[in-house]
MIFIDREN-861931 format. One record per residue (C-alpha): residue in three letters; x, y, z negated. Coordinates in steps of 0.1 Angstrom, whole numbers. Layout:
 res    xx    yy    zz
 ala     X     Y     Z
...
***
This chain:
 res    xx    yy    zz
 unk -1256   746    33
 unk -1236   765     9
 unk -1230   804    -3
 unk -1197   816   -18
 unk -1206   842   -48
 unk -1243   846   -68
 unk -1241   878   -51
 unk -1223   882   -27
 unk -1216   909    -1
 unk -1213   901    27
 unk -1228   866    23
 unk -1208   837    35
 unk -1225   805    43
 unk -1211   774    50
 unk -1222   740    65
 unk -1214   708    72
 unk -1226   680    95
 unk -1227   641    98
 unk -1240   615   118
 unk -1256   583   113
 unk -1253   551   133
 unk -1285   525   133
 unk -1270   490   143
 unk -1299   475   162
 unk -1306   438   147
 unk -1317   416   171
 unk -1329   382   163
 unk -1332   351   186
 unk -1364   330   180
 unk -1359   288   180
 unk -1383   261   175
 unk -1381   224   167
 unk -1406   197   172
 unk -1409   167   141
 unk -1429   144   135
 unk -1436   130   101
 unk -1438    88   117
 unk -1404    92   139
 unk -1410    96   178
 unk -1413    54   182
 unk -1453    50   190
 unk -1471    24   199
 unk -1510    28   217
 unk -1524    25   184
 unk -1502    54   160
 unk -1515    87   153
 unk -1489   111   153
 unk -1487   143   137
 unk -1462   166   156
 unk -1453   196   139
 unk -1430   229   150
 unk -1411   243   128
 unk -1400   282   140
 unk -1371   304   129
 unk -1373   342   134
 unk -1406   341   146
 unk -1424   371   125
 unk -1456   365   103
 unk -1478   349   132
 unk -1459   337   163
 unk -1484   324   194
 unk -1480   285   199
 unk -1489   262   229
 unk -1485   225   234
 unk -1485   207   262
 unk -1484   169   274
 unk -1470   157   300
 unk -1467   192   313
 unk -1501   194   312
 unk -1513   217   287
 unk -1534   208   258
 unk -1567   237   254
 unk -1567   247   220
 unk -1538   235   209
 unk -1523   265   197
 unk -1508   261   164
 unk -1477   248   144
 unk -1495   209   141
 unk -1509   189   167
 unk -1520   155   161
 unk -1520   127   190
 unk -1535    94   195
 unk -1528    70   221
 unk -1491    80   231
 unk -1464    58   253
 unk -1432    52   255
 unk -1421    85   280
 unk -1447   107   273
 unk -1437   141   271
 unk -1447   165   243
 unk -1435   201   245
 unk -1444   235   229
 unk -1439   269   241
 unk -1436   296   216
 unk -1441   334   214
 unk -1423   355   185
 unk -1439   380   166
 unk -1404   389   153
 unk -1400   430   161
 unk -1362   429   163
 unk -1364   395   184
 unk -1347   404   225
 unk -1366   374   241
 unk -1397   365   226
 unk -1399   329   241
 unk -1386   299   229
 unk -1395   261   239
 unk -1387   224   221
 unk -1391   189   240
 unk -1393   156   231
 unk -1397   123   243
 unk -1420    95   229
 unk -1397    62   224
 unk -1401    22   220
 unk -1407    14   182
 unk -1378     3   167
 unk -1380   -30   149
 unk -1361   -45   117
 unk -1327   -50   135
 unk -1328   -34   161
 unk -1316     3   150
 unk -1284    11   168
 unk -1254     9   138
 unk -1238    46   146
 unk -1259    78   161
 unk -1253    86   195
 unk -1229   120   199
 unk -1222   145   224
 unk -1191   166   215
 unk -1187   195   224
 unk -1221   210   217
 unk -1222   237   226
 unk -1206   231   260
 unk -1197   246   291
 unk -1211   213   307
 unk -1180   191   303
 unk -1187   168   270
 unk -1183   138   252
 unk -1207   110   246
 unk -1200    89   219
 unk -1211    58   200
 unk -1223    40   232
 unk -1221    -2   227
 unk -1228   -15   265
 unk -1204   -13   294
 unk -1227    12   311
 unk -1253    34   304
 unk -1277    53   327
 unk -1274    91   318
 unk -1302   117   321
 unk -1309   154   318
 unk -1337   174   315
 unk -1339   207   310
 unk -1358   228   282
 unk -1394   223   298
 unk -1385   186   310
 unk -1375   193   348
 unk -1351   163   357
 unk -1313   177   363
 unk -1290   155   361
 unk -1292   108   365
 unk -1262    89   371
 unk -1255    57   357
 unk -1218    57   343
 unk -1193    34   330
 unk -1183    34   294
 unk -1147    35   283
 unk -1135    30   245
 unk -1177    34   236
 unk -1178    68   254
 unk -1191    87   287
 unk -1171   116   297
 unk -1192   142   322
 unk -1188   173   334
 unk -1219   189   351
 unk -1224   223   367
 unk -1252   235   344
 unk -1266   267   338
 unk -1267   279   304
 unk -1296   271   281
 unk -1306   240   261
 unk -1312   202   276
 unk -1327   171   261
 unk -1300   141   269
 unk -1313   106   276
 unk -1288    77   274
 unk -1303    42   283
 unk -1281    10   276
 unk -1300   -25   279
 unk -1333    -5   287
 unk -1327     9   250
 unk -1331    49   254
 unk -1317    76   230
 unk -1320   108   231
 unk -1304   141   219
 unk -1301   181   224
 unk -1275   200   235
 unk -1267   235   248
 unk -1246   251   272
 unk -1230   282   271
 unk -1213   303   297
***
């Protein structure tokens, strides 16, 4: 607010307005499941699984679970196992603490493998391509003539088995999914790998 003049008479104000715009940030929580020893047990490893959170404030809530069973009082970033096989199922459910995260909730799964002995590690990584997807992909670096293909989705609930042929060392698919992230399992010679991938609308 203004006045034209010290003194003047009659007094003319001015004034002049503005206005400010607050671009809401919004953050989307994640979480990944590691384990120090590789996800290859036998009966007689200890494993320490640890999971690691982005955008998920100061303290964010953790659960694990087993098998779909959950664990009591597992309810932090590390959880140690003893005893696992090959299939068992280790997932975590996490809650963010994050104020500007929309959905508080995020999940990670993972599968417990065969140990892999001197010799027997596959030469190239396994690929999927496009990732994200719209649920038609690429998988790559496959050896065998056939390979049995499995999805789960992000809290291990079977969507997808078919066992496909493999042309030029890939499997092409396309699969009506919803969007969201799955755990693909590619078995050739009783050999399983595994990766993540998400599809987007």
């Amino acid at each position: 607010m203004t006045a034209t003049g010290i003194c003047a008479s009659p007094v003319v104000v001015t004034t002049d307005t503005f206005e400010m715009v607050v671009l809401p940030i919004i953050t989307k929580p994640s979480v990944k499941i590691t384990a120090a020893s590789g996800f290859g047990v036998r009966p007689s490893d200890t494993v320490r699984f640890t999971a690691s959170v982005s955008n998920g404030g100061t303290t964010p809530k953790y659960q694990w679970y087993k098998n779909g069973a959950i664990l009591p009082g597992a309810q932090y970033a590390t959880l140690t196992l003893f005893g696992l096989s090959y299939r068992d199922m280790i997932h975590v459910n996490i809650i963010s603490e994050d104020p500007c995260a929309q959905n508080k909730n995020a999940s990670d799964t993972v599968w417990m493998q065969f140990p892999l002995s001197v010799g027997e590690s596959h030469n190239e990584a396994l690929m999927l391509s496009p990732n994200p997807n719209s649920g038609a992909f690429t998988i790559k670096n496959i050896s065998s003539g056939e390979a049995l293909v499995t999805i789960y989705d992000a809290v291990g609930r079977l969507i997808f088995q078919k066992r496909a042929q493999v042309v030029d060392g890939m499997i092409q698919l396309a699969i009506d999914l919803v969007a969201g992230s799955y755990i693909l399992k590619l078995e050739e010679n009783d050999k399983p790998r595994m990766l993540h991938f998400s599809v987007t609308k």
